[in-house]
Every structure is written in structure tokens, then in C-alpha cells.
C-alpha positions in Angstrom: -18.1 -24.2 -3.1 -19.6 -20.8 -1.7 -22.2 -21.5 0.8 -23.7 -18.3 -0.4 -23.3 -19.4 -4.3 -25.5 -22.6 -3.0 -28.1 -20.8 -1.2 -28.2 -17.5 -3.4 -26.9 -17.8 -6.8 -24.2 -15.0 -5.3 -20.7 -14.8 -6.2 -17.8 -15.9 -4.9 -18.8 -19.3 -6.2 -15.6 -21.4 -5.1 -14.8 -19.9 -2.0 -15.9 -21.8 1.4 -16.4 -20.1 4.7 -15.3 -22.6 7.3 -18.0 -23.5 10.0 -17.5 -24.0 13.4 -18.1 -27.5 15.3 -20.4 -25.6 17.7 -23.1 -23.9 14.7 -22.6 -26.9 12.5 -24.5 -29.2 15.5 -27.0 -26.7 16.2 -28.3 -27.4 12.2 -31.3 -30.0 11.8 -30.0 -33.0 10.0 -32.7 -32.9 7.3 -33.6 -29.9 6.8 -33.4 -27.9 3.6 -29.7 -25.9 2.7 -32.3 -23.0 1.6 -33.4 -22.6 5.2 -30.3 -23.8 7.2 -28.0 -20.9 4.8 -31.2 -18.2 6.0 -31.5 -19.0 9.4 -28.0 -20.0 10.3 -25.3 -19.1 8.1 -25.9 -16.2 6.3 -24.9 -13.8 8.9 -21.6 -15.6 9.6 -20.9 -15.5 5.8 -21.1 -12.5 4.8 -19.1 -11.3 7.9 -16.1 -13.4 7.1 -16.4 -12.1 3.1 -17.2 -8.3 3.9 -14.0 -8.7 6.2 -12.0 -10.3 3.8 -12.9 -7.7 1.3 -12.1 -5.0 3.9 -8.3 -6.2 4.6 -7.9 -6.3 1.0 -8.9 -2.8 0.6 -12.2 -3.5 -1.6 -13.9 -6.7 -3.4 -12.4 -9.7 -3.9 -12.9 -11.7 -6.8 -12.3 -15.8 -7.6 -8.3 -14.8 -7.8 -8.4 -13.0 -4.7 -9.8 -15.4 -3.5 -8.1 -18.6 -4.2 -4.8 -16.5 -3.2 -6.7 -16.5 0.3 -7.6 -20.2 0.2 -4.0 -20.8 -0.4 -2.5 -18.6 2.2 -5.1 -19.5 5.1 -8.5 -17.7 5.9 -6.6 -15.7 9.2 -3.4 -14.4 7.2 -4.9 -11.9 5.0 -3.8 -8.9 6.7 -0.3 -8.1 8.0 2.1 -11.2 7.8 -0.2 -12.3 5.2 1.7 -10.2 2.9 4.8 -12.5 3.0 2.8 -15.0 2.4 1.1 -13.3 -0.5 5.2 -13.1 -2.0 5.6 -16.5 -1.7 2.1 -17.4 -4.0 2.6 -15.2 -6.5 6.7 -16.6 -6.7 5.1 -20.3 -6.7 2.6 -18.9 -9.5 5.2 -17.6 -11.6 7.3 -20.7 -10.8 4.4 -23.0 -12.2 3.9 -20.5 -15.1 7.6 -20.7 -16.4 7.8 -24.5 -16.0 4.8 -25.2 -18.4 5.7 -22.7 -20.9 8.7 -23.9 -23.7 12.1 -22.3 -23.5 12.2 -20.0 -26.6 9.0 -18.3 -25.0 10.9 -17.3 -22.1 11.8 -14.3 -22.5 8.5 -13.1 -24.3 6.5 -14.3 -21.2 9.0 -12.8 -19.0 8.8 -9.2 -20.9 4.7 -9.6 -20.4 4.9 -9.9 -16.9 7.2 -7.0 -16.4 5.3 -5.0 -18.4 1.9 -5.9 -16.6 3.4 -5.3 -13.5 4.6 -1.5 -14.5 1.1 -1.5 -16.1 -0.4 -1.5 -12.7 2.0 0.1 -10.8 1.6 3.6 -13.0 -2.3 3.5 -13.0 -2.2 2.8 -10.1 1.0 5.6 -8.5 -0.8 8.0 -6.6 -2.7 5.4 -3.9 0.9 3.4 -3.8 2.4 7.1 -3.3 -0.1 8.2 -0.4 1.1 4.4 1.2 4.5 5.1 1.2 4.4 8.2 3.0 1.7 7.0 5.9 1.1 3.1 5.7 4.2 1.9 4.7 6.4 4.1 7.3 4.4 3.0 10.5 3.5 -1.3 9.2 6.5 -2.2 6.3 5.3 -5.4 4.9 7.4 -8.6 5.8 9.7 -8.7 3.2 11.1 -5.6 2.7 14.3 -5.4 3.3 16.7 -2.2 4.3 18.8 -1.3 1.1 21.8 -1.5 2.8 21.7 -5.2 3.9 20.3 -6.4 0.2 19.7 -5.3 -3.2 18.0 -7.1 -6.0 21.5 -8.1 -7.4 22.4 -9.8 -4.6 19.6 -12.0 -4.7 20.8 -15.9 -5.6 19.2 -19.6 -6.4 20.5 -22.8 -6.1 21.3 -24.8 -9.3 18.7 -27.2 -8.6 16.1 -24.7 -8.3 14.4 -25.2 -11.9 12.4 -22.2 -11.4 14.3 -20.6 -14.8 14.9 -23.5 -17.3 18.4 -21.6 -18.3 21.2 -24.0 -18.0 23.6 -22.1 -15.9 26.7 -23.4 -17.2 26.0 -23.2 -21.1 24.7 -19.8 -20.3 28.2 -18.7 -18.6 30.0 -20.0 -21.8 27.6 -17.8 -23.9 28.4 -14.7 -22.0 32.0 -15.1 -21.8 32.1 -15.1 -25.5 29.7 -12.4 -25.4 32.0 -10.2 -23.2 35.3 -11.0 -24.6 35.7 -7.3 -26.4 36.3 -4.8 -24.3 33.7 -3.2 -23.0 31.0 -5.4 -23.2 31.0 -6.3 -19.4 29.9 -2.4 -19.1 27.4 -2.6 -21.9 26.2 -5.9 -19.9 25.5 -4.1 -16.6 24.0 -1.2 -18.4 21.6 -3.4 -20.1 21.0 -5.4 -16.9 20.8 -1.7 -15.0 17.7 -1.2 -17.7 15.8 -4.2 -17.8 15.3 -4.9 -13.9 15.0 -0.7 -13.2 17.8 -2.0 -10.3 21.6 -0.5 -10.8 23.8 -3.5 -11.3 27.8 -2.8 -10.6 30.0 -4.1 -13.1 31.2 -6.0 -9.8 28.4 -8.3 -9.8 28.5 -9.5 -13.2 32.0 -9.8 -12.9 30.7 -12.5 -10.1 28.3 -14.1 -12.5 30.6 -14.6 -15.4 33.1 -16.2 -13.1 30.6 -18.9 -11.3 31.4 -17.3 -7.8 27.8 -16.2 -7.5 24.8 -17.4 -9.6 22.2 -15.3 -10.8 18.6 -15.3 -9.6 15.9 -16.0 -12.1 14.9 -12.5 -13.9 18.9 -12.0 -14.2 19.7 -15.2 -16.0 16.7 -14.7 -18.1 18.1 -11.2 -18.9 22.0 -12.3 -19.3 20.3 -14.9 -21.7 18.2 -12.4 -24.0 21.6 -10.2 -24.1 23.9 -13.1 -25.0 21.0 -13.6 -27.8 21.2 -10.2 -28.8 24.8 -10.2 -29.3 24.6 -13.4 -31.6 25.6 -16.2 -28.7 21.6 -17.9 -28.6 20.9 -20.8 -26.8 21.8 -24.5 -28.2 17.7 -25.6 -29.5 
């Protein structure tokens, strides 16, 4: 709980500002919270919150803020935004595993869109970055092009982030793709759907079980295979 929301009836209300050993002995055992949040806190909280709302580039709300609880009070700038990647992965993660499999690809279609959503209201600021920020501090884990592409990106069969199972799915498609042509129309479709180009090399790969597909590609080799009347065994 906030030690502002306690004092002041101000928001954030589940956010806590850690204390240091050294202030937290200089309070009066029994005194009121009203008078120890005046006389002794209040200044170090709303530092630590205007700051916090600074590196995040305006005001945070509850979200923001448990995303900062989770990632540790000093890694909101900089390296922070790996860690920021791996929260919102474990969010989706935990999303996908409480949701039932023929709502898959709906949720997955939501997200996508949400994310486009924000990323066209919100073009000219991310455009301004990536001609000044983004040139002189890249974040973590952007990669160069020419080392990785989204394609290349793989799981492990136990990984249950995507409740597709791989090998009934590879059947699926390799009915699917039997007729010639169809491995094209694949990667077009793939090409499409993740706004990535994927060569007709790397679904080659897939079909064959020499590579495995990460997450949003086996959801989207699975809605194909639907489409082309080879759906998943209810």
C-alpha cells in the first residue's frame, strides 16, 4: 500500500516506496502515520514517484506501476527495458494459459490489433525516437537484422506458452500444403499476419520438424490450416 494513499487519500494506492533503515529509526514509535508521512516521508515519496513518472515519460498509473514493482524500483530506465520485454512476455504467457484453446486465435487477433492500435496513434513520437533516441541508446533487445529476424525466432516443445500441439499441427499443415502451391500461399499468409516477410525456406523448415515455430507462428500456421478445412481435433 501507497504511503501517500495512507496519509492522503492520493493515488497510486498499491504502490510502496521503500524506506531506508537510517529514516525508518529516526520515526517515533507511537506516533501518528498522519504526522510521521508529513514530517518525514512525504518529501522522499513524491521524489521517488515524480522520478518514476519522469523515466517513463509522464504519469504512471496502477499498471505502470505494478510493471515497476515487478521489474525492481532502480530498473526503470535503460536496461529496464529488457526487463519490461520479459513482463509483458510472462503477461501474455499467463494470459494464453487461462484462456481455452478455440479462443486462441480470437485473443491473439485482439492483441495484435491493440498493439497496431497504439502504435498508429501514437507514430509521430515513436518516429521523432527513432531518428534521435533510438540511434544514440537502442533498447536491450534489439537486435541487428542481419543476425535475427522474427522467423528465426524458436521455443522448446516444453515451453506451453502456445497450447498448439506441435506435432498434430505439422500433420495438419502437411495435408494443408499437399497441392502445389500452397507452401507459397502459406508464407504469403504468414508474410501478412506477423507484417515480417517469411521465405518459403522457413516454412519449408517448420513443415519438416527441423525448426519449430515460435508462439505467434504456430498460432498463425494453425488459423491457416483451419482456414483451409484441416481444424484442430476438439
Amino acid at each position: 500500500m501507497c504511503q501517500r494513499w495512507l496519509a492522503e487519500g492520493l493515488e497510486p494506492i498499491r504502490y510502496h516506496v521503500w524506506i531506508d533503515k537510517s529514516l525508518r529509526e529516526r520515526i517515533p514509535q507511537r506516533a501518528v502515520f498522519s504526522g510521521v508521512y508529513k514530517e518525514f516521508l512525504k518529501p522522499l515519496v513524491e521524489k521517488h514517484l515524480a522520478e518514476l513518472a519522469r523515466l517513463w515519460g509522464g504519469k504512471l498509473d496502477e499498471d505502470g506501476l505494478d510493471v515497476v514493482r515487478e521489474l525492481g524500483q532502480n530498473t526503470v530506465g535503460g536496461v529496464g527495458r529488457l526487463g519490461l520485454l520479459h513482463y509483458l512476455h510472462k503477461e501474455f504467457v499467463k494470459a494464453v494459459s487461462d484462456i481455452p484453446p478455440d479462443l486462441y486465435q480470437e485473443f491473439y487477433s485482439g492483441a495484435i490489433s491493440t498493439c497496431r492500435t497504439f502504435l498508429k496513434a501514437n507514430s509521430r513520437r515513436i518516429q521523432e525516437w527513432s531518428v534521435t533516441g533510438k540511434r544514440d541508446n537502442p533498447p536491450a533487445w534489439i537486435e541487428s537484422p542481419q543476425t535475427k529476424q522474427l522467423t528465426d525466432t524458436e521455443i522448446s516443445s516444453k515451453d506451453v506458452a502456445v497450447k498448439v500441439q506441435l506435432p498434430s499441427l505439422l500433420e495438419r499443415l502437411k495435408k494443408a500444403t499437399q497441392a502445389p502451391g500452397k507452401k507459397t500461399e502459406l508464407a504469403k499468409f504468414l508474410s501478412k499476419q506477423l507484417a515480417a516477410k517469411v521465405p518459403l525456406a522457413s516454412v519449408s523448415r517448420w513443415l519438416s520438424g527441423e525448426r519449430e515455430p515460435g508462439g505467434e507462428v504456430a498460432l498463425q500456421l494453425d488459423a491457416w490450416a483451419t482456414k483451409q478445412g484441416f481444424p484442430r481435433a476438439q
